[in-house]
C-alpha positions as CSV (number, residue, x, y, z in Angstrom):
1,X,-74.9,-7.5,-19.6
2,X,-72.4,-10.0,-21.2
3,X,-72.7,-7.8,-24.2
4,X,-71.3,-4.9,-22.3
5,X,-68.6,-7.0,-20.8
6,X,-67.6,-8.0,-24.2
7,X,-67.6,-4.6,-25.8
8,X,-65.1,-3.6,-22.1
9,X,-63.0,-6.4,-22.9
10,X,-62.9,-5.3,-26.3
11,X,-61.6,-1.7,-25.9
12,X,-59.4,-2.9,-23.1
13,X,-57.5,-4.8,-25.4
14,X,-57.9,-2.6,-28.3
15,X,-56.5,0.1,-26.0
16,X,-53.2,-1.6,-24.9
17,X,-53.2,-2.8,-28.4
18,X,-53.1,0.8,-29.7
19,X,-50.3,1.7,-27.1
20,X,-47.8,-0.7,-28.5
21,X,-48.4,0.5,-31.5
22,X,-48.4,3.7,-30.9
23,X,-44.9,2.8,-29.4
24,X,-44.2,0.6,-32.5
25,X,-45.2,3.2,-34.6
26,X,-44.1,5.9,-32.8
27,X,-41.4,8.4,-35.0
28,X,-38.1,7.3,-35.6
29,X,-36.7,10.4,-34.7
30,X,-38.6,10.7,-31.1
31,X,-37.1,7.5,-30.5
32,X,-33.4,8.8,-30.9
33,X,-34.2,11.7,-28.9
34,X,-35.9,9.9,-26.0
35,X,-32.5,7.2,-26.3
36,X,-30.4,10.2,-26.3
37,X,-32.0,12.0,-23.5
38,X,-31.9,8.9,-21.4
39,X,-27.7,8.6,-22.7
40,X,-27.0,11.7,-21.5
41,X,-29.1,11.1,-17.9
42,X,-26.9,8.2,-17.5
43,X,-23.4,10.3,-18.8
44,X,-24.1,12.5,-16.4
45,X,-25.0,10.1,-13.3
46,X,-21.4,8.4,-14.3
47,X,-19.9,11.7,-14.6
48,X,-21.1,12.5,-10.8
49,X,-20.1,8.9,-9.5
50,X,-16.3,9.0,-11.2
51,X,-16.0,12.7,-9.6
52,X,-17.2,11.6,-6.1
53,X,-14.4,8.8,-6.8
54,X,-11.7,11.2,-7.6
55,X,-12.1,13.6,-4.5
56,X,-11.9,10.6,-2.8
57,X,-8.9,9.7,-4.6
58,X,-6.9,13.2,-4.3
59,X,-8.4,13.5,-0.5
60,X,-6.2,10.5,0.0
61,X,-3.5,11.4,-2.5
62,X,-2.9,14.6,-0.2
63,X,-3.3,13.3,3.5
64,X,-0.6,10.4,2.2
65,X,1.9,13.2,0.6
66,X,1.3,14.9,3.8
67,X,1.9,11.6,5.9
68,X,5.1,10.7,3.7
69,X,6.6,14.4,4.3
70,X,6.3,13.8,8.0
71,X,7.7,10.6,7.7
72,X,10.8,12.3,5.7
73,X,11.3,14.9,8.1
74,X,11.5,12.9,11.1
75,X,14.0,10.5,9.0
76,X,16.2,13.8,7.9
77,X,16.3,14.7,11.7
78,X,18.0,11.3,12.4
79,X,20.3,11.1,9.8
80,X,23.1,13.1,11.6
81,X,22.4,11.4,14.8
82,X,22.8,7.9,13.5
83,X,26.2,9.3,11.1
84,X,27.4,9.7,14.5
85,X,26.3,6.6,16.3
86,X,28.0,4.7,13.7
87,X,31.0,5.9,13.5
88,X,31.0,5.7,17.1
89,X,30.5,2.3,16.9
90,X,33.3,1.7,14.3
91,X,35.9,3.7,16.9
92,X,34.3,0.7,19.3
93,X,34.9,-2.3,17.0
94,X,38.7,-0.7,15.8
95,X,39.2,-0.7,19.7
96,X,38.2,-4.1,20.7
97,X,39.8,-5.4,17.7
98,X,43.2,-4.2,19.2
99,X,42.5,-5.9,22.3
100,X,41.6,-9.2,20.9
101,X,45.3,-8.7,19.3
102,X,46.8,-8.0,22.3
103,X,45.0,-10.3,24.4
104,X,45.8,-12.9,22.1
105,X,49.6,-11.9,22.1
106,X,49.5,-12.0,26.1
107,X,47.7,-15.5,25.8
108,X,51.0,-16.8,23.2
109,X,52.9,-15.0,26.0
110,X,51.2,-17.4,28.8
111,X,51.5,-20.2,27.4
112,X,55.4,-20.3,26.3
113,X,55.9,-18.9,30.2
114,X,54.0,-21.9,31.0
115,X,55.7,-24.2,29.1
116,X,59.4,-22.7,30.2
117,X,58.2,-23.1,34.2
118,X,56.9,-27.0,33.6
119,X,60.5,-27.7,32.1
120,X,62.2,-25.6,34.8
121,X,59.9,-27.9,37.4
122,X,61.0,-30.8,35.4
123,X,64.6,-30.1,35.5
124,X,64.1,-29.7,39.1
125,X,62.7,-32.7,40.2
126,X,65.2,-34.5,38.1
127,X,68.5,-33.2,40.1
């Protein structure tokens, strides 16, 4: 019995022995075709994962393009209407700047009226 268990232990390590050297061993060429083979698996699972990236990419490159050409519309459409707003708004500010000028001139006005009646009052209360 311990015989047997020997002569197991034996081919089982004879056996695993004879697989690494099989791999060891193995032909140079097989080797560069297995290294290859796996290569190529892996070019290709890289070649899948950068296309899945750029559909992703041009799906968003196109829904953007679309988004910006709304965006450029609706600011095209309001051009005209803002031309006109602000050159409404200049007509306004020409306008009160006028009547700053001639509120100004009726405020000088005031004043030397003012000034003429307190010396008329003065005049008065001296006589």
């Amino acid at each position: 019995m311990m015989f047997l268990n020997f002569i197991l232990g034996l081919a089982v390590a004879s056996a695993s022995n004879v697989g690494e050297m099989a791999e060891m061993g193995a032909n140079p060429i097989r080797k560069v075709v297995t290294m290859m083979q796996k290569m190529s698996e892996k070019i290709e699972e890289e070649g899948e994962a950068e296309k899945d990236l750029y559909d992703k990419f041009m799906c968003h490159c196109k829904s953007e393009l679309a988004d910006f050409n709304k965006g450029k519309a609706s600011f095209e459409a309001a051009v005209p209407k803002l031309e006109s707003d602000i050159s409404s708004t200049e007509a306004q500010i020409s306008q009160l700047q006028q009547e700053i000028e001639v509120k100004k001139a009726d405020e000088v006005a005031t004043k030397d009226s003012m000034q003429r009646a307190t010396v008329e009052r003065e005049k008065e209360h001296e006589v």
